[in-house]
VOMAR-301844 format. One line per field, with one value per residue (C-alpha): residue number from 0; residue in one letter; x, y, z. Coordinates in Angstrom, 3 decimals. Layout:
N
nr <- [NUM ...]
rest <- [A ...]
X <- [X ...]
Y <- [Y ...]
Z <- [Z ...]
// end
This chain:
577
nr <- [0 1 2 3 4 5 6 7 8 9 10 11 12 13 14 15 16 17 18 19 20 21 22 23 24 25 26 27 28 29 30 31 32 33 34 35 36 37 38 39 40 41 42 43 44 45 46 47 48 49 50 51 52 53 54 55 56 57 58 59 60 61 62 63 64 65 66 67 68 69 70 71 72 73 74 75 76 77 78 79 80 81 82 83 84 85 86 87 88 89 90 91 92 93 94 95 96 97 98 99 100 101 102 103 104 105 106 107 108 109 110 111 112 113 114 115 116 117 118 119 120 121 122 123 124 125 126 127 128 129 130 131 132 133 134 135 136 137 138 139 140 141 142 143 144 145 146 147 148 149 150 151 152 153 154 155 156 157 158 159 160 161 162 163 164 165 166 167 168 169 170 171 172 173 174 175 176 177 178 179 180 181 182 183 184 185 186 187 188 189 190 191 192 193 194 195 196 197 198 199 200 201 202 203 204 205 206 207 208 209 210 211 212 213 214 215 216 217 218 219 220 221 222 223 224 225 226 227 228 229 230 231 232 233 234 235 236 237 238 239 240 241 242 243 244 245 246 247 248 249 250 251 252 253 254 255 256 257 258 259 260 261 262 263 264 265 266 267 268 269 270 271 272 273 274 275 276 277 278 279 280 281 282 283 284 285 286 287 288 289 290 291 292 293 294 295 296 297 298 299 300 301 302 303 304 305 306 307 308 309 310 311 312 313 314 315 316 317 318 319 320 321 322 323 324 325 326 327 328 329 330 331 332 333 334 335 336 337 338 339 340 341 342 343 344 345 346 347 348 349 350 351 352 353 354 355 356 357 358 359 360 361 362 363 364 365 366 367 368 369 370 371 372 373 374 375 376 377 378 379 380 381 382 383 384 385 386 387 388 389 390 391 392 393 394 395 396 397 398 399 400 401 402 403 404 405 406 407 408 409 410 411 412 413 414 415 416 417 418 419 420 421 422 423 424 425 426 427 428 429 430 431 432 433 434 435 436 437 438 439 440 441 442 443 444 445 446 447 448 449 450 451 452 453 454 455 456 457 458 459 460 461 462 463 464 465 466 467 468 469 470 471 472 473 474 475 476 477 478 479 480 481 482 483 484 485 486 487 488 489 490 491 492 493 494 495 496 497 498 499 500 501 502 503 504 505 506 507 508 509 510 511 512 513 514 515 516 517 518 519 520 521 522 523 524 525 526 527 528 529 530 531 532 533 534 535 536 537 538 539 540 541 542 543 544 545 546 547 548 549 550 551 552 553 554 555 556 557 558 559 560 561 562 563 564 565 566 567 568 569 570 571 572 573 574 575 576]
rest <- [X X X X X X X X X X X X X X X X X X X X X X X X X X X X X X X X X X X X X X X X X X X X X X X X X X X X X X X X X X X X X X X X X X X X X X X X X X X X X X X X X X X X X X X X X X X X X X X X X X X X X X X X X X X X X X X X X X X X X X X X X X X X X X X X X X X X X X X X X X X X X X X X X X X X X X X X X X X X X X X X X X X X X X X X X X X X X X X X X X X X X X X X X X X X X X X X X X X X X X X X X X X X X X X X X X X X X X X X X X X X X X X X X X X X X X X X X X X X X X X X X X X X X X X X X X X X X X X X X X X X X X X X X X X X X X X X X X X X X X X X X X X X X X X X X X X X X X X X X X X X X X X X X X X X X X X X X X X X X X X X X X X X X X X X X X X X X X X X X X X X X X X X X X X X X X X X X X X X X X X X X X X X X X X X X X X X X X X X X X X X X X X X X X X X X X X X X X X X X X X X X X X X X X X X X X X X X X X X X X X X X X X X X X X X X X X X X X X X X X X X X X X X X X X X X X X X X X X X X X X X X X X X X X X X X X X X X X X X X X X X X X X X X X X X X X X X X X X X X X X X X X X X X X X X X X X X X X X X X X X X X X X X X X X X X X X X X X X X X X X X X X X X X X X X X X X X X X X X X X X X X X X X X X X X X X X X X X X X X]
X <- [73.919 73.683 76.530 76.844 78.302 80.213 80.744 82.541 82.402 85.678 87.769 91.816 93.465 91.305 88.769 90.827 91.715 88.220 86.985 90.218 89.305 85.825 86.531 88.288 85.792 82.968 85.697 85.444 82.165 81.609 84.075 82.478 78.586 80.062 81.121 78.180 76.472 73.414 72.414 69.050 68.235 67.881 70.525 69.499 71.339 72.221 74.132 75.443 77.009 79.693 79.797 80.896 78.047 77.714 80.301 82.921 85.167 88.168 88.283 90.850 93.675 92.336 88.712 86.573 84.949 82.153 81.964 78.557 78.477 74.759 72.990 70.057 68.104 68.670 68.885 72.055 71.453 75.322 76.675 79.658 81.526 85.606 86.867 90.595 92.681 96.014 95.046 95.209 91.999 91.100 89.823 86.343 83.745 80.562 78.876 79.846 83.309 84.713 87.995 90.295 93.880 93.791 95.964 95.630 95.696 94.632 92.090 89.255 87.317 85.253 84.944 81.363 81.562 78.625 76.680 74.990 71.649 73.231 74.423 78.141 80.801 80.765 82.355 82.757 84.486 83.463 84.881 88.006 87.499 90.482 90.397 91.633 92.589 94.135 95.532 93.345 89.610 87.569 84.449 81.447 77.648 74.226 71.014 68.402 64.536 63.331 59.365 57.421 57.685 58.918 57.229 54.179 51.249 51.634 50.066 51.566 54.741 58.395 61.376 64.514 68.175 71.663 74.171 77.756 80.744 84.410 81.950 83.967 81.866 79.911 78.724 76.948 74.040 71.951 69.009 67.891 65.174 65.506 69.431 67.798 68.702 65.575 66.234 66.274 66.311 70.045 69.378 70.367 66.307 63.945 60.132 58.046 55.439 57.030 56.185 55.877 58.829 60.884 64.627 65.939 69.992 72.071 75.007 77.464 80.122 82.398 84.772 86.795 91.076 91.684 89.250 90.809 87.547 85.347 82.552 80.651 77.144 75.128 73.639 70.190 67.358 64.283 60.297 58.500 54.460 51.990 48.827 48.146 45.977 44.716 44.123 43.547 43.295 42.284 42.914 41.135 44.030 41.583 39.882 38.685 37.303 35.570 31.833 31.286 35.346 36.808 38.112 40.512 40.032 42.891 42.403 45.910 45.488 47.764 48.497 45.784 47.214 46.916 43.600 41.648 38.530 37.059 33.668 33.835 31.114 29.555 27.334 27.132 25.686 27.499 28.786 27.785 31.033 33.027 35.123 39.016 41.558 40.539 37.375 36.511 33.873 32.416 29.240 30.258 28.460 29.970 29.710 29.441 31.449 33.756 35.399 36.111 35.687 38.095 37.706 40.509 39.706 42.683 42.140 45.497 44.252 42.808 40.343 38.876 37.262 38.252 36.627 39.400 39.040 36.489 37.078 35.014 34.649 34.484 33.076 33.529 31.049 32.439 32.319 31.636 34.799 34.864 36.189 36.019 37.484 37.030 38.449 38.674 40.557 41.399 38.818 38.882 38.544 40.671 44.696 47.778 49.463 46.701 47.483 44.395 44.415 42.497 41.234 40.565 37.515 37.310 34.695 35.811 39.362 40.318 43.084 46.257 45.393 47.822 47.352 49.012 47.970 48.610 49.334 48.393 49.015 52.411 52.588 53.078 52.731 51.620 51.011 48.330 44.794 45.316 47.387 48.219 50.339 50.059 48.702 49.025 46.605 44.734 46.496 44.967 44.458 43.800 43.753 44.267 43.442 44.555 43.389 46.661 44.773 43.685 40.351 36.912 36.282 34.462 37.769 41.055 42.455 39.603 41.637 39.197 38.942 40.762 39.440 40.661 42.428 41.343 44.070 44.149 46.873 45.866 45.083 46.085 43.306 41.692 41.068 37.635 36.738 33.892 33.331 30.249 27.742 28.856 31.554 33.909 36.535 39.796 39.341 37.406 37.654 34.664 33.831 31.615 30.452 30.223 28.351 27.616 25.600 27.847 31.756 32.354 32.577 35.698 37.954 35.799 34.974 33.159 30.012 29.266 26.446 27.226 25.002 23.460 23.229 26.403 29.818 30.317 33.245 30.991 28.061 25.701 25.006 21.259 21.801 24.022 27.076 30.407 31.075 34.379 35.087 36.695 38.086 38.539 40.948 38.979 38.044 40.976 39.571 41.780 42.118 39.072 39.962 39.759 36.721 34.372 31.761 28.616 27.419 25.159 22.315 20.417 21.698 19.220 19.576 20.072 17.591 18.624 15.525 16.791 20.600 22.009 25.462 26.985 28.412 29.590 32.070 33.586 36.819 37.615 34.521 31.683 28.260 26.243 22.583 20.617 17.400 15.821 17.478 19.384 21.636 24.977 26.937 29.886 31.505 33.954 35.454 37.345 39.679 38.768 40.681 39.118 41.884 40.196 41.343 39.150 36.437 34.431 32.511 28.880 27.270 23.762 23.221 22.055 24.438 28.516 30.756 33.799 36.940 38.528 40.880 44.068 42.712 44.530 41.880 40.334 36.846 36.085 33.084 31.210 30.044 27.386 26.665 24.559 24.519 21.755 24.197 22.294 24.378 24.400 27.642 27.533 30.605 31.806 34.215 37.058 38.100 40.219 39.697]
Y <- [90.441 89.413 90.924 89.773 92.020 90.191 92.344 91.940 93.444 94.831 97.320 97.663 96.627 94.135 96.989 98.846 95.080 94.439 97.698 97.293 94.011 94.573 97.910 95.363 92.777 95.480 97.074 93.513 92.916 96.035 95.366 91.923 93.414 95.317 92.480 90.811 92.852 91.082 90.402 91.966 91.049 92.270 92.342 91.131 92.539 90.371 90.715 88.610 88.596 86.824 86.947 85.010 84.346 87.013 87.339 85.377 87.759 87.893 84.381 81.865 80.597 77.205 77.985 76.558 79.813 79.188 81.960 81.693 83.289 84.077 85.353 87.701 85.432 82.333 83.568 81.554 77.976 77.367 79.409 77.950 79.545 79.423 80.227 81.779 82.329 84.756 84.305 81.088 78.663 76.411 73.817 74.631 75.492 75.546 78.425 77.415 76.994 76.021 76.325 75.685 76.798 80.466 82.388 86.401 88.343 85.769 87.063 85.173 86.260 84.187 84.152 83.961 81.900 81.578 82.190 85.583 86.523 87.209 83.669 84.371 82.941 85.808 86.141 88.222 88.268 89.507 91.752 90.744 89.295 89.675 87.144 88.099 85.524 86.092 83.897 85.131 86.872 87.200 85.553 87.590 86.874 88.964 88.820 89.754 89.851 87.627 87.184 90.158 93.621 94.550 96.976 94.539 94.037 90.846 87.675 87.670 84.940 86.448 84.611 85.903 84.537 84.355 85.334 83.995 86.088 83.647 80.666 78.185 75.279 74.058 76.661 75.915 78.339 78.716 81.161 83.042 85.079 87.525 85.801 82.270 79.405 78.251 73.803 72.773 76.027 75.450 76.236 79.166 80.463 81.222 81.460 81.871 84.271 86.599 89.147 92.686 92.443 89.640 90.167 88.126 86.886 84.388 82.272 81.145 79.156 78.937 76.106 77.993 77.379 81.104 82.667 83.866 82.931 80.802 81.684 85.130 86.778 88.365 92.029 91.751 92.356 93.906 93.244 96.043 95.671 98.459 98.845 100.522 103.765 103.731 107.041 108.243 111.131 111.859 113.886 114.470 114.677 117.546 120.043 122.081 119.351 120.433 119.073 115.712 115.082 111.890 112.788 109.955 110.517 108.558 107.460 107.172 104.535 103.891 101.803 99.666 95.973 93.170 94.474 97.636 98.026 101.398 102.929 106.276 108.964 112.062 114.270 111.773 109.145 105.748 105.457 101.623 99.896 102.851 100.168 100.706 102.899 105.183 106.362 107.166 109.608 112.200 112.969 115.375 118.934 121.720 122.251 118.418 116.840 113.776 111.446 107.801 105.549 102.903 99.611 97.484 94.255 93.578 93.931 95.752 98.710 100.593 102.412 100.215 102.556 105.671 108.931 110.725 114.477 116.159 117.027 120.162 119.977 122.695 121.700 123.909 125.140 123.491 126.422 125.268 126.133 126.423 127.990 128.506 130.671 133.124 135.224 138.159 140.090 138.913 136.091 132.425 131.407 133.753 135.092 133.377 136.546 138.283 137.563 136.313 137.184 134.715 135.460 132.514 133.778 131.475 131.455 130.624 129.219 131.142 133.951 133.704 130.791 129.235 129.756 127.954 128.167 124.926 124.677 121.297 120.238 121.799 124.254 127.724 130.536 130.840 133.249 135.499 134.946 135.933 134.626 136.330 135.603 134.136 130.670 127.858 126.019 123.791 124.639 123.916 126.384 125.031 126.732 125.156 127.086 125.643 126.756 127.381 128.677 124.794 126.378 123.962 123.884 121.279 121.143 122.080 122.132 122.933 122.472 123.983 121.733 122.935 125.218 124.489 127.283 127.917 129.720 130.376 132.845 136.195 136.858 139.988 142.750 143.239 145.343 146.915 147.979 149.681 148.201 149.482 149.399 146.496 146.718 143.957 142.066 141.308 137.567 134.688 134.737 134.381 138.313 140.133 143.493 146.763 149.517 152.897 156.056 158.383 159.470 158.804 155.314 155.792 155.137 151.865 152.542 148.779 150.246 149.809 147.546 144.405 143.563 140.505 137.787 138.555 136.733 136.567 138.553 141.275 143.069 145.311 148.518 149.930 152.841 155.615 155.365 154.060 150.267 148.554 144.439 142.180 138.439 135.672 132.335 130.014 131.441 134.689 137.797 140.257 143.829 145.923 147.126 150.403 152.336 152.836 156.036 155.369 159.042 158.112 155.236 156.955 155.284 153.329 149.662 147.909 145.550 142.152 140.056 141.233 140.275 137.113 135.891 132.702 130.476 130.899 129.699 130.005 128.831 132.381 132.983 134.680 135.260 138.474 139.026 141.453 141.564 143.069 146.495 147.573 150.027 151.437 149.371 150.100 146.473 147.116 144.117 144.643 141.769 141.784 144.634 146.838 147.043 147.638 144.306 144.607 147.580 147.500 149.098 147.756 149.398 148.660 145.188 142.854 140.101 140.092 137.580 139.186 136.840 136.685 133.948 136.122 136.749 134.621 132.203 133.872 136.104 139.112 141.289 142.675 146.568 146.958 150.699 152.438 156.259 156.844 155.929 152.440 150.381 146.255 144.839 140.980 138.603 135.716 133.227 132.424 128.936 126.621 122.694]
Z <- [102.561 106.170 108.387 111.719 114.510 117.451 120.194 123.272 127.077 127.312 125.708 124.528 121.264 119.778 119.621 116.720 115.206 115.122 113.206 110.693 109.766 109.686 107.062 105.128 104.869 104.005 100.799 99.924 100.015 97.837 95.450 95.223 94.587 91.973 89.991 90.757 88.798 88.278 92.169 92.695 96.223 99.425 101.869 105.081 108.410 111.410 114.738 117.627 120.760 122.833 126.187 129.876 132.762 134.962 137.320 135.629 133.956 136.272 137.895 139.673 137.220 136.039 136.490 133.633 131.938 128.897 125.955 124.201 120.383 120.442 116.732 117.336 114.578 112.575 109.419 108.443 108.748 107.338 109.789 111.617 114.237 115.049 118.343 118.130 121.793 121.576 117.570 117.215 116.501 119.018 116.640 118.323 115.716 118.105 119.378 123.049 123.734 127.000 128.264 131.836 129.522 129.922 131.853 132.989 130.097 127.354 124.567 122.932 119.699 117.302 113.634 111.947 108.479 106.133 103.366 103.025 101.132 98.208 98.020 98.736 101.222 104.164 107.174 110.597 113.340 117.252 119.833 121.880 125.114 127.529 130.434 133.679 136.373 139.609 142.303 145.470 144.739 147.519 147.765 147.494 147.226 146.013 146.397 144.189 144.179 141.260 141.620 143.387 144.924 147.834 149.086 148.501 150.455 152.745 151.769 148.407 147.575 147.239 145.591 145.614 144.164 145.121 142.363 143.680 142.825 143.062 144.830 143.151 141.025 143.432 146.754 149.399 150.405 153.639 153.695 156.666 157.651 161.003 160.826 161.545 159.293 157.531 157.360 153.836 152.573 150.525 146.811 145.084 145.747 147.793 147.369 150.452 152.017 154.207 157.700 157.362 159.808 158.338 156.999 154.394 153.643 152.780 153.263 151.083 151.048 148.415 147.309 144.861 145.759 144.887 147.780 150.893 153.137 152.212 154.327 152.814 153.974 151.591 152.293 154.271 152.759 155.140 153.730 153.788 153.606 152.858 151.454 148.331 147.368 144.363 141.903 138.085 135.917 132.984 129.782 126.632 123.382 121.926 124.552 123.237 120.061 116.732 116.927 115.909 115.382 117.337 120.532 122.668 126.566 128.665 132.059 133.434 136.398 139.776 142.531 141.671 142.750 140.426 138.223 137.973 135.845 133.994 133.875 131.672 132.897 130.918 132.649 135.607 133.431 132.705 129.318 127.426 126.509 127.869 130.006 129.056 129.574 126.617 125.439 122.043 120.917 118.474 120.180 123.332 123.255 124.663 128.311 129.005 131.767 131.884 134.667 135.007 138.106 138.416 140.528 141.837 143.386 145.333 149.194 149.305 147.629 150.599 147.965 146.006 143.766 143.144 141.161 138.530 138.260 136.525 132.921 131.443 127.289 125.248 121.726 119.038 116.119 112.512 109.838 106.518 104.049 100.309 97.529 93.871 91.096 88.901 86.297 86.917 83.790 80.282 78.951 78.580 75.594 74.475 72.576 73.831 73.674 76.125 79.892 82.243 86.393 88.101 91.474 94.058 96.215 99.855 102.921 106.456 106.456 109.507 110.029 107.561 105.307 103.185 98.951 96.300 92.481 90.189 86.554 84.963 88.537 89.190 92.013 90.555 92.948 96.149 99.109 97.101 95.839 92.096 89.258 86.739 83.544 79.966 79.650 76.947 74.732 77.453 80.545 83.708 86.422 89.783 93.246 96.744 100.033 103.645 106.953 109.578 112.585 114.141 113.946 112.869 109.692 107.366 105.138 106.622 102.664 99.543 96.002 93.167 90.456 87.235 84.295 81.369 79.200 75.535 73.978 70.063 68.062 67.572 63.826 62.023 62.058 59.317 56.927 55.251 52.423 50.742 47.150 45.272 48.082 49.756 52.892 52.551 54.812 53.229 54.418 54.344 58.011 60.762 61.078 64.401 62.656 64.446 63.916 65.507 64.750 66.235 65.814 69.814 68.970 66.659 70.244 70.221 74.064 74.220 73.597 70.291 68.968 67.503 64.548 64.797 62.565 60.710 60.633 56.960 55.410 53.267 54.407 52.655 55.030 55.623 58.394 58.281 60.195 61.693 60.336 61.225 61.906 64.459 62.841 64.913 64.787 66.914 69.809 69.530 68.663 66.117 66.550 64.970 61.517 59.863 60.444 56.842 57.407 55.316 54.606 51.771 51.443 49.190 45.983 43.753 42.949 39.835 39.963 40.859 40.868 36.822 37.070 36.511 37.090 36.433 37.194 40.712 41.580 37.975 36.398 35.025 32.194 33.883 32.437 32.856 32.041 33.398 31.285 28.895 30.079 27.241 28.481 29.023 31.946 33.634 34.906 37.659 39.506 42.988 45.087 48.537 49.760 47.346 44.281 41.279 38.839 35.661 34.217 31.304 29.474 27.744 24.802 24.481 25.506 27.884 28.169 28.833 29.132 31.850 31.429 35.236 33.810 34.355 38.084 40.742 42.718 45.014 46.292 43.724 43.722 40.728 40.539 37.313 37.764 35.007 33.770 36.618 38.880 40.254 41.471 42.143 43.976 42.908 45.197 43.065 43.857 41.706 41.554 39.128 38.883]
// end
């Protein structure tokens, strides 16, 4: 909506008359936007003034006086205006409205009408202008310097006006200089070149019916000449300045007369193009020296070139800043349940610099260097480090880019077992083996020896010594399981290049040969945590069948030990179709 604000020059009642109405129109043109709900646009905001001509607010009764209504932009072009007098309407819907009817005391407003942005009938109405009129006001007339200076320096043209105060509608002036009456000089101006020594006044005479005397002098007016000495200093906005950052140097110029022109110096050596008021630059060096010489060409400037002071620049060294991070405890990828500390590690950022840690972008912490805490499945860490000291750097602000968090749930440790002569993991799960020669390693210090080449879930020892398993889900390792002791390696083989069994996988029916090695054979089969599910016993032959059909599905593993004790530990995977 556009809302026009009429104000006035005087103060009394129609002050308060003019804010209650104008709270009532703006409740009204709220409760109005509210049902209009669906207006979208942009209320535009406008104000205007009324006022008299200067001079003219207390007059002679019957004196014509003109209010002008005057918008500050024409932004309604269905605006109409309605002039109101004691509160009634004059009839007079222009936005000048003359008038000879008013008597001392009478009040004039206007009412704005038109159609605002939103496209809806609008209105406002002005300040309250009370007229005062009076049956004798003495004449009075001023004088006011229009075109020039005074002090000036001579040769250059004056003009000044005469503003009449009660002269009636049609006064009579008569300038003089030095008191004399200049012929022909009768207007309301004067424009002339004037003496160092001249004075300057005027006559008026007024024809108004309410002035006592007619005949008023205006205060004189003496010209003063003098000549003008110009000067300038100068100032850099960054002294000292970081090397090779933009520096503004401002020669602040005076007294010049009617021009002045620049010429920027550094190390006494003109600067090309360096020719205004400010000079730009990234290439001072510390220890250089600046001034500007300015040059007037008026001949009233006694000087006309002048030399501003001297300015010294101090240019300091950039330091290069950056900053990464690392972590510093826990491990990435790694358990959700297992906190990680970060640690942000900076170079040259100055004395106190400002930290602040980010998660997926979100300011977290700040004021320390580290982070610690539990992070989610692809979190983002991200640092940011700020310099506070002003000092030079190449980067007042670094912000490390992001590391992404791997984060997996930590599986239950496992267990081990030791089934014939084979150890075995309780799960099907990717396995790191660990093995040791000696007991110290039973408070699994970190030093033990991973052995290579091994992430299956069963492994057949060949040293003597402490065996125990880590599982991990993903990238999250478990806690180590039990620890098995292999005391004895000694034990002979059943041959297997001899022993057959199949087929594997099998549906429950499983085939054993093992040769031509008639013999007696104990058949022991084991789940993967080492229970004990089936044993058998085989009389002189070569061939069994073992029926695993009563077996959930699952990994089993087959001992066939004979009376010499050999042993052959044989993993087979049940699985129904």
């Amino acid at each position: 909506m556009l809302i026009f604000t009429l104000t006035n020059y005087t103060s009394g009642n129609g002050g308060s008359k003019f804010f209650s109405i104008m709270i009532r129109k703006i409740t009204l043109f709220f409760f109005l936007l509210i049902g209009l709900n669906s207006i979208a646009r942009a209320v535009v905001r406008d104000t205007a003034t009324i006022h008299l001509p200067p001079f003219t607010d207390t007059t002679c009764v019957g004196t014509q006086l003109m209010f002008t209504a005057t918008q500050s932009s024409d932004t309604f072009s269905t605006a109409t205006f309605k002039w109101y007098t004691n509160s009634t309407f004059t009839g007079v819907t222009l936005d000048t409205f003359y008038t000879t009817a008013l008597s001392d005391g009478d009040t004039v407003y206007c009412v704005l009408n038109f159609i605002n942005s939103a496209g809806v009938n609008d209105s406002d109405t002005s300040g309250i202008i009370i007229v005062h009129h009076a049956a004798s006001i003495p004449a009075n007339v001023l004088v006011s310097l229009t075109v020039g200076s005074n002090p000036d320096c001579s040769g250059r043209p004056l003009t000044f006006t005469a503003y009449p105060v009660n002269g009636g509608t049609r006064p009579v002036y008569q300038w003089m200089i030095n008191g004399v009456a200049l012929a022909g000089e009768d207007s309301s101006t004067i424009s002339r070149y004037f003496s160092g020594t001249d004075t300057v006044s005027v006559m008026m005479v007024s024809n108004s019916p309410c002035a006592p005397v007619d005949t008023v002098y205006s205060a004189i007016i003496p010209i003063i000449h003098s000549h003008l000495t110009e000067g300038v200093t100068i100032a850099a906005v960054r002294n000292p300045v970081c090397a090779y950052w933009l520096d503004t140097l401002t020669a602040s110029a005076y007294d010049y007369g009617s021009g002045v022109s620049y010429q920027w110096y550094v190390n006494n050596t003109p600067i090309f193009g360096a020719v205004s008021e400010n000079y730009y630059t990234d290439s001072l060096h510390n220890g250089d020296t600046v001034y500007c010489v300015i040059m007037s060409p008026d001949t009233c400037v006694l000087n006309p070139v002048d030399t501003s002071n001297l300015l010294g620049i101090t240019v300091n060294h950039v330091y290069d800043a950056s900053a990464y991070i690392r972590l510093s405890h826990g491990s990435n990828p790694g358990c959700l349940d297992s906190p990680c500390t970060f640690t942000a590690v900076y170079d040259t950022f100055g004395t106190a610099p400002f930290h602040e840690w980010f998660i997926n972008g979100v300011p977290t912490a700040i004021g320390s260097d580290t982070i610690t805490r539990l992070f989610n499945n692809t979190d983002i860490v991200s640092f940011r480090v700020r310099q506070t000291d002003n000092g030079c750097y190449s980067h007042d602000s670094v912000t490390v880019p992001g590391e992404i968090m791997v984060r997996d749930s930590t599986p239950v440790a496992p267990r081990l077992s030791l089934i014939g002569d084979m150890l075995v993991v309780n799960d099907s799960s990717v396995c790191v083996w660990y093995f040791s020669d000696t007991d110290q390693y039973r408070t699994r210090s970190g030093r033990d020896s991973i052995i290579p080449g091994t992430t299956d879930f069963s492994y057949h020892p060949r040293y003597l010594g402490y065996y125990y398993v880590v599982k991990y889900n993903g990238n999250c390792p478990s806690l180590p399981s039990n620890i098995i002791y292999i005391s004895l390696l000694g034990v002979n083989e059943l041959n297997k290049a001899n022993i057959k069994i199949y087929p594997n996988p099998t549906n429950g029916m499983v085939q054993l040969d093992w040769g031509n090695l008639k013999s007696k054979i104990y058949v022991d089969v084991y789940n993967s945590v080492g229970q004990a599910m089936l044993h058998e016993e085989v009389n002189n032959q070569s061939h069994h069948e073992a029926n695993l059909s009563n077996l959930p599905e699952g990994n089993y593993y087959i001992v066939l030990r004979d009376d010499q004790g050999n042993y052959s530990t044989n993993k087979i995977t049940l699985l129904r179709k």
